[in-house]
Phi, psi and omega in degrees: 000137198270142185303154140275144177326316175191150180209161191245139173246115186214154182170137163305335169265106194291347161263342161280337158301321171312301175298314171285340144338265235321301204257012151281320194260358142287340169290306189283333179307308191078238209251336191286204169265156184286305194299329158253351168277001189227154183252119173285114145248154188196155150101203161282356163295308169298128155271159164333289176294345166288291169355323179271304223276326191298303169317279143006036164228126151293151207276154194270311159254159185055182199254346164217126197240138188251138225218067164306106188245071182292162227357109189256336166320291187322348167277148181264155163329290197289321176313300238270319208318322183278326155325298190322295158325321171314281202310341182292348198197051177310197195231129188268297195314341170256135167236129173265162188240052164274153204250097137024166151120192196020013182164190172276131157328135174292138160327287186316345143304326199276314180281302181325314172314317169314325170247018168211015157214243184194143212258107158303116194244131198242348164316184140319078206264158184297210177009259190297302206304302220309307151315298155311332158290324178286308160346284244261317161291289176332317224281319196307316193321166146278357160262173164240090199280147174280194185299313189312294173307325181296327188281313165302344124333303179254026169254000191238356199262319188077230181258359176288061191264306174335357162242056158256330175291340219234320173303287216287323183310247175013296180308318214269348190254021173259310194256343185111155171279130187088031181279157158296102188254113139268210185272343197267286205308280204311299196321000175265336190257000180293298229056199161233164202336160188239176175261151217265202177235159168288345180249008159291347169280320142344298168283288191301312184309309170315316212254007162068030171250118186258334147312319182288329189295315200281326176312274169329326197270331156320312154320300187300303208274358184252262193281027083030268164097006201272161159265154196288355192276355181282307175320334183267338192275341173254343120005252153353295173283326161303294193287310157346308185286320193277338130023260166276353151294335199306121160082349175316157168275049184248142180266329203230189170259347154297327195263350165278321185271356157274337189294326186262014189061024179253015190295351176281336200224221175261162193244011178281333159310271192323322187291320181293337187283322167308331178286335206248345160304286199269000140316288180341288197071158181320264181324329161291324183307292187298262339191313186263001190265342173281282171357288212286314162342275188312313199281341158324308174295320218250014149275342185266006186093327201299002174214127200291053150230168197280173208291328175329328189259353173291304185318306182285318196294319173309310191284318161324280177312335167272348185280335196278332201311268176347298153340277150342285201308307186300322206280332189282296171300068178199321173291321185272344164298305150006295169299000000 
């Protein structure tokens, strides 16, 4: 694929932002050399306009000089304003690389890039994509993990997948490149556990597995980091929604994610919500909405315990709710 003139690389994690720098301007260096086609600005010195001016120059060797601008966040609209002006009309012989960081990106940068290169999203995609991104990163690596080992990777990194470069660093300079990982080689060098996601607490609550819902809630409070009263407040919003489906006249999952006001974005939260009402049913749905009450009073004090075991006694008690619900049905199938 022939370079672009320019491109913005963003992500929440600083080491897959780093990795993705990293393995673009090896794309575009190719076979030439780095140390002369490419240029660094970095810290707070550098300015727009030195920024501009580096693009505006022609390589000095070779046929493209490559132009590295990191946290680019630090600009203002208006600081951005003469780039902007740049990109309209760029140095064919030049790719500029900005790197995301020190603030939010301008709009106004983000589009113009969008429109004379392409925008790198060096994140994490949610749900499904997640698996598969992790895949993918395994396959990329310098070991080679079986199933096993690849599913303790990504159940013990969580939402901490920025330490997956550095976990494959480790395997490979312990075991060699292209070694073969199972669970016995990878568990001395796994480190510890990463945090998780809220709705991996969430899920386990639906499916009334309470060892597991209680594990995850132990994550969230630990390398996490949450506080218990956010752990509660998402709680809180998972039952809600199931609420106000309770008894509603919606048939699908479309006429649930308008009710809850998610039709604008995606609507598969409102679809799991609407599957777990009617597992649920009223009265446990009541029950639990009481739950979340009392631990609400008894983090906030009204009961001499720390909130961790209010937290825990709570996902307990909601996972057995679920729990219930299956076991009565499975006694009355019986019947």
């Amino acid at each position: 694929m022939a370079p672009l003139p320019a491109y913005l690389v963003r992500g929440d994690q600083p080491a897959l932002l780093a990795d993705a720098v990293k393995h673009l301007v090896a794309e575009l260096v190719d076979a030439g050399d780095a140390g002369v086609m490419t240029e660094e600005l970095s810290g707070d010195e550098y300015t727009v306009a030195a920024l501009v001016d580096a693009a505006q120059t022609p390589p000095f060797f070779g046929d493209r000089r490559i132009v590295v601008a990191r946290d680019v966040g630090r600009f203002s609209t208006h600081d951005v304003a003469p780039l902007v002006v740049y990109l309209r009309d760029p140095l064919p012989t030049t790719s500029i690389v900005l790197v995301a960081g020190g603030g939010q990106v301008a709009r106004a940068l983000i589009e113009a890039v969008r429109k004379a290169g392409h925008v790198v999203d060096a994140g994490v995609p949610g749900g499904r994509g997640r698996s598969t991104w992790l895949a993918a990163k395994l396959k990329e690596g310098p070991v080679r993990l079986d199933a096993r080992a690849a599913a303790m990777v990504g159940e013990h990194l969580g939402e901490d997948v920025d330490r997956l470069g550095s976990l494959l660093e480790m395997l490979a300079s312990a075991y060699g490149q292209g070694a073969r990982i199972g669970p016995e080689e990878l568990a001395p060098l796994l480190g510890g556990a990463g945090s998780v996601a809220p709705w991996d607490l969430t899920d386990a609550i639906d499916r009334g597995e309470t060892a597991v819902a209680l594990r995850v809630l132990r994550r969230l409070i630990g390398p996490g980091d949450r506080h218990p009263l956010v752990i509660l407040a998402t709680l809180h919003t998972h039952f809600a929604r199931m609420l106000r489906l309770d008894g509603a006249d919606v048939a699908d999952e479309a006429g649930a994610a308008a009710l809850l006001g998610m039709s604008g974005g995606s609507t598969y939260p409102a679809k799991k919500a609407l599957l777990q009402v009617r597992r649920l049913g009223h009265a446990p749905l009541a029950r639990a909405i009481a739950l979340l009450a009392e631990a609400d009073l008894a983090i906030k004090g009204a009961v001499d315990w720390p909130p961790d075991v209010v937290l825990e006694v709570l996902v307990a008690r909601l996972s057995g709710l679920t729990r219930g619900v299956a076991q009565r049905a499975t006694s009355a199938q019986v019947r």
